[in-house]
Structures are given as C-alpha cells and as structure tokens.
N, C-alpha and C positions, 0 to 999 in steps of 0.2 A: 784256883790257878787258871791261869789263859789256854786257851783251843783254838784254833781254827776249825769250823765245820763250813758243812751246806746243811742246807734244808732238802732233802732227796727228792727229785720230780719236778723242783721248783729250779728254773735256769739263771745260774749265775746269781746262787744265793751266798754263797762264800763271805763266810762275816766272822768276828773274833768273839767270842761266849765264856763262860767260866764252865768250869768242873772242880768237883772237890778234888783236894790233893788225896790220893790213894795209901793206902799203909799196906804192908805184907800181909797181916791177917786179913786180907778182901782171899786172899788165896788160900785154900784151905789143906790141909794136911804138914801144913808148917812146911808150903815149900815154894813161895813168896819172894820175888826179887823186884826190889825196888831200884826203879833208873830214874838220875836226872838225863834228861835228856840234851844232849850235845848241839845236834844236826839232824836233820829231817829231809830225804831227800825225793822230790815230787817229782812227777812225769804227764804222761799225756792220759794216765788212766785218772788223776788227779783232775785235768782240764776236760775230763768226760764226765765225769760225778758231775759239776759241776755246770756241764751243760747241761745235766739230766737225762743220759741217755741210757744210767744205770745206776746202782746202788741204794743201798735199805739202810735206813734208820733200827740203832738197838730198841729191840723191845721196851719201852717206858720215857723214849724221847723223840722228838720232832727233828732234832740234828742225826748228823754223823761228824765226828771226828775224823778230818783227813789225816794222812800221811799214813804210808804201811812200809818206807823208806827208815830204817832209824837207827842213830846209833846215841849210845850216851855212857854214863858211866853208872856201876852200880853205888849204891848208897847205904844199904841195908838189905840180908837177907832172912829167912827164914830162919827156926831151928832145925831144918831135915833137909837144909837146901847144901851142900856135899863139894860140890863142881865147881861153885862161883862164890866169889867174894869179893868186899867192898873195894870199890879201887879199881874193878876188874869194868875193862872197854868190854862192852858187848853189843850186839845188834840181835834183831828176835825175827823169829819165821814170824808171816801172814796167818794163814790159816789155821782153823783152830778145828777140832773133830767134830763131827756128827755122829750119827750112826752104824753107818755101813762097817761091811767089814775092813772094808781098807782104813774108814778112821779110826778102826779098833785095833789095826798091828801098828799104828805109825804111819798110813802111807793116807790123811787127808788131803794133801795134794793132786789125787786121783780117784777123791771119795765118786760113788757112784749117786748122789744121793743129789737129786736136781738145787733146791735150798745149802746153800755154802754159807761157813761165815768165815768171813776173812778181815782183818783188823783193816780199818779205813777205807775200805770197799764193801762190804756189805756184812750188815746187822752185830756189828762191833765196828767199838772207839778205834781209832786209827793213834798213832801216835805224834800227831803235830799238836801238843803240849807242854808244859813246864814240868812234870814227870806221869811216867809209865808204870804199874805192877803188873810182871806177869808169871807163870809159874815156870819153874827153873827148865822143864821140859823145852822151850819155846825158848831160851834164851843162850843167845849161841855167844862163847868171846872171841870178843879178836884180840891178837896179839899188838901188843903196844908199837913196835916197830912199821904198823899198818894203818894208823889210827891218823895217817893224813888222807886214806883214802876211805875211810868213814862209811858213807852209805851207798859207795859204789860195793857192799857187800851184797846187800840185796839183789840188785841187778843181778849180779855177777851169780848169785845162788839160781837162779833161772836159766841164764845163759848155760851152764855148768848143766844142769837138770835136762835141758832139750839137745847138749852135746850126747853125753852118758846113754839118753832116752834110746838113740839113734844106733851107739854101740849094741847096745842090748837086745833093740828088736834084731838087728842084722845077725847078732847069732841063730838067726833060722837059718843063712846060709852056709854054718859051718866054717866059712874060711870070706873073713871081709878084711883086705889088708885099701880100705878108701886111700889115694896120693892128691885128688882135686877135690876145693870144696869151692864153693858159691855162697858166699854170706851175702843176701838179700837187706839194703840198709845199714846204715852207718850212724843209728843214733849210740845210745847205752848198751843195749843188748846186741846189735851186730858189731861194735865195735870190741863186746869183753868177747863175743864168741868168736872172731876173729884172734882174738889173744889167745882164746883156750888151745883152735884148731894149730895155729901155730907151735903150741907150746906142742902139740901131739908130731910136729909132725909134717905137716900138710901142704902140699901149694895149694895155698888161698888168695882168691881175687874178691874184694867186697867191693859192691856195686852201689853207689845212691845217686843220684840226681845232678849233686853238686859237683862244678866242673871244677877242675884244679886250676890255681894254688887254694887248698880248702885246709883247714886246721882239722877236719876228716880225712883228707888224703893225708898229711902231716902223720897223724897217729897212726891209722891204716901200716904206712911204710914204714915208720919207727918200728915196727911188730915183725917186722920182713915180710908183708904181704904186700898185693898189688890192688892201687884203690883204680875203680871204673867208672866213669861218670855214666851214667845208661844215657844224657843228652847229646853224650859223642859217639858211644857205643851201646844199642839198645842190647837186652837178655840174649834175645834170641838172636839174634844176627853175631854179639860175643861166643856162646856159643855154637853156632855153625865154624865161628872161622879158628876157635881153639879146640873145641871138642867137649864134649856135656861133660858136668860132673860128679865126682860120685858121692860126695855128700852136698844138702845145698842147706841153710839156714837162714829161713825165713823171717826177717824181723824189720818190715819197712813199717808197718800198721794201714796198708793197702790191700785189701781183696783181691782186687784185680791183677798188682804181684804175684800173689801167693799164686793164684794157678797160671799165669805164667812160666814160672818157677816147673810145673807141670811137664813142663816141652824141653827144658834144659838138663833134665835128670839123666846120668846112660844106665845102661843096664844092671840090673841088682842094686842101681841105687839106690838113696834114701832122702827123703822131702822132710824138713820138722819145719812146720808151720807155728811160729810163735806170737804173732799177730793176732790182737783182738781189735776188733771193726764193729761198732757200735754206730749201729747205719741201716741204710735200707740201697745201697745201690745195686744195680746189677749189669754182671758181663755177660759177654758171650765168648762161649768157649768150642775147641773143636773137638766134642764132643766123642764122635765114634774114633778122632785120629787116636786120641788120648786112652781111651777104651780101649782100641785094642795094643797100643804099645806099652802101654802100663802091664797088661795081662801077660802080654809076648816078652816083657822085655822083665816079668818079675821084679816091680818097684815097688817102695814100698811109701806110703806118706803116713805122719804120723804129727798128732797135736799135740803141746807142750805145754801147759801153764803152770805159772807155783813154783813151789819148791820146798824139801820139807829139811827138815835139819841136816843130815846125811851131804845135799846139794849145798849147804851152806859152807859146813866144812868143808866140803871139793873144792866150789869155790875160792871160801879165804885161802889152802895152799895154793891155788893156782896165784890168783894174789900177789902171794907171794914168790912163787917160782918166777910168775914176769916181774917181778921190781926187780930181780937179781938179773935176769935176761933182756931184758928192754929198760934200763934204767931211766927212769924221769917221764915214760911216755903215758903211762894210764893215769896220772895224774892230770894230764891235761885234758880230760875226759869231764873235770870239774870243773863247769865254766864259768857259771853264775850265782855268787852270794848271794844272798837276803839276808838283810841283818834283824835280827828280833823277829818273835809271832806279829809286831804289828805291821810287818811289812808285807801281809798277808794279799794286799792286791795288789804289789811291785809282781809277787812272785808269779800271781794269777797272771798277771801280764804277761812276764816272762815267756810263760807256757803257752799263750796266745798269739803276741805279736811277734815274740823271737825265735825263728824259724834253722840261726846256727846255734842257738843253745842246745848243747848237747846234754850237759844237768844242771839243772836250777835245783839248789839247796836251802835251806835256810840256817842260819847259826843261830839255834837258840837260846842259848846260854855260855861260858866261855868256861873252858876245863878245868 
C-alpha cells in the first residue's frame, strides 16, 4: 500500500513509498483495530520533519511515515477488542509508552524518559497511508454527527490538554476563578483554544499578525471572541492599555512570543507555552524585571505537548458543545484539500508557501 515519508536528517526528502497492508494479528492479545484511513491532517511539525530539524526513523527502516493527524474508519477488529467496531469513525492518540512510570499509569504524554515514540514524529510509522493497525487502547471514536470535522480531533486533543493543564496546576492556589485570556496565534491550536476558553467562560482576545478582514478574525468573532492584529496593536502595548491577563495560551510557534507573553501575565496568572521551535535563534529578555515580578507577582508558566486519550475525549465533546454554540464556524478551520497520497508535494507546498492555510488535509480515500 502507499505512504508518504522523509528520509529523517535528509531536507526535503518527502517522497511516496509502499508498506505492507497491516492485519489485526500485528497486535497481540487480540486486541487489533484495523483503519482504512479517511483524512490525514498535516501541519508545520509535518514541514519540520521534513526540513530535518527533527524526527527518527523506526528501528529497521531508512523512512518515517508522516502524518500523526488521522481519522478513518474501522474495518476489522480483534477478538478482545470490546469498545470499537466495524463501521465505527475513529482518530488515534500520538504517542505510544516507554518506560517511565508515567508511561506505565496512561500518562506517556508527560513520560519522563528523554527518547519518545510518537506515530509520524519520531521512531514510529505515522499514519499518511492507505490503512493503520493499532491496539484498541490508542483508538479514540468519534461520533458520526462530527465526522465533517475529522482530523481537527487531534489538534483540538492538545488544545484541550494545555487548557485543563492550566486548571490543574492553578489549584495551588486554592481559589482561581481566570475572566481574561490572551490566546497567542491564530493558526489550529490557538483558534480551538480559543473555542475551548470561550466555551468555559472567558473574555478572550486572540492576537496574530494578520490584520483584518482575515478568515482568522472571521472565526476568532464567530466564537464571541475578540481577534487582535499585534501589526496594529503590539502584546505589550494591548496589554498596558486593557490590562494583563490571567490566563494566556501560547500557540504562535515563535520563541520570541512565548516570553513575551512573560510581561503580559497579571498576578497568580498562568503562561502554557504550546510551541515547539526547532531552531537556534535568540532573544533578549528583561531578565531581572521578569525575575522578580514572576516571584512577587506568584505566576505560574507551564509546557504543554501531546495529548493522551482522556484530552481526546475532552476535546471531541467540546467539539461538539461548539457545533451546537457557534454553528458552521470550526469548520471553516478546514481550508485546504489534497486529494490522494499522490498529492504529496501540493501538500508539502501547502505547508511552505501558504502562509493563510490554517489546515492542509489530505482526502485519502472516500468513506
């Protein structure tokens, strides 16, 4: 069957290769779900593999399989597989356990253990192929009613995971009722976490670059939030003239944002940093001002990546709570088909020259 991979270290290897078609028995204890796969949905960690700024080849191959974006349907399952069956739309967590004790209760998302494997990022197959087997633990459904938003699942399980992340530490202080958030970026991930915060709740102002009328401001407002071009209004000058906030969620894929983002927190706030930067640049920061208001002012900042089953379910109902509450808007979150694996360099493009795609997908096969 067809793949897309790279050759890892090698830039702008991205080329279409065969793999064998997989069966249930690859998984052992009889509990084996086989997907054809639907939709594959790619992003900028996708156009960094690919530069070679990151990712590992599985043990006994020279490629990697992209896509860790997936939905499809299943087709066949195990004998001891319980939860899913044929018919049934699913999408599958990333990452898969190591060692540590966090991959031992469920919580690989936060393994401690430096070596990760994660499907289509490093040392496992990704799922930009003609089908998937993988064991029933890792395979989440979605509900039918949801299944035109497809592989904004994945996203949205991240977005969901660096919200929650944020509730969770803040209960050190006892009593955190946040009213302002600062969503940093407007691509996938600050636009569902813009939906989640809203859904909670929140005056939320998301900030990117782009100046309005933008099919980002569009969504942004569809959600009842308020979109901020930083070309009109920079972070920190927004904040001075409304007031810092007290949650902020970082998701431009800029370093130099993130701590930023640092000066705009107010007191007992909290920073989730969602950004990975595969790079070597550097800023300069105000180092003691930050030092001692961070310490005086009790803030908190905190990293986000992954997401393990738990976050995916949160996600799919939120999902769903906004299709009911913002009707027709997170759809338009889906901007750009690909049709077939062989349109494997439209897509690469995509992710390179098209700077308003907010998701490039591909339609792999038709339902």
């Amino acid at each position: 069957m067809k793949a897309v991979a790279v050759i890892p270290g090698k830039k702008e290897s991205v080329h279409l290769t065969e793999l064998e078609k997989p069966t249930v028995s690859d998984i052992p204890e009889g509990r084996g779900v086989l997907v054809r796969v639907l939709k594959i949905g790619v992003d900028a960690t996708d156009r960094e593999i690919n530069d070679a700024l990151y990712g590992n080849a599985p043990p006994g191959y020279e490629f990697l399989v992209l896509g860790h974006e997936c939905f499809g349907i299943v087709e066949e399952v195990g004998p001891n597989v319980r939860n899913i069956a044929p018919g049934d739309y699913v999408t599958c967590t990333v990452r898969r356990p190591g060692g540590s004790i966090y991959d031992q209760i469920g919580r690989s998302d936060i393994t401690s253990e430096e070596v990760y494997f994660e499907r289509g990022i490093n040392l496992l197959h990704g799922f930009l192929t003609e089908y998937f087997v993988e064991d029933a633990e890792f395979v989440v459904k979605m509900p039918v009613g949801l299944k035109h938003l497809h592989v904004l699942a994945e996203p949205m399980s991240c977005a969901a995971k660096a919200v929650l992340q944020a509730y969770e530490a803040q209960k050190r202080l006892q009593v955190w009722e946040p009213r302002r958030a600062f969503v940093m970026g407007a691509g996938q991930i600050g636009l569902l976490s813009t939906l989640i915060l809203r859904l909670r709740g929140l005056e939320v102002y998301t900030m990117a670059r782009s100046p309005k009328p933008s099919l980002k401001a569009e969504i942004v407002e569809g959600m009842g939030a308020t979109y901020i071009s930083t070309q009109d209004k920079p972070l920190k000058e927004f904040a001075k003239e409304l007031g810092k906030a007290d949650l902020i969620i970082e998701a431009t894929g800029s370093s130099a944002v993130a701590f930023e983002t640092m000066e705009a927190i107010g007191h007992n706030g909290a920073v989730v940093w969602t950004s990975i930067t595969g790079g070597q640049r550097m800023v300069e920061v105000p180092s003691d001002f930050l030092n001692l208001d961070w310490v005086l002012g009790n803030k908190l900042l905190l990293g986000s990546v992954n997401a393990n089953r738990r976050h995916f379910e949160i996600g799919i109902t939120d999902l769903a709570l906004g299709e009911v509450t913002f009707p027709g808007v997170i759809e338009k979150i889906l901007t750009n088909p690909v049709d077939g694996l062989d349109g494997y360099q439209e897509m690469m493009r995509l992710l390179v020259e098209e700077k308003d795609a907010l998701k490039v997908f591909i339609n792999v096969a038709e339902d």
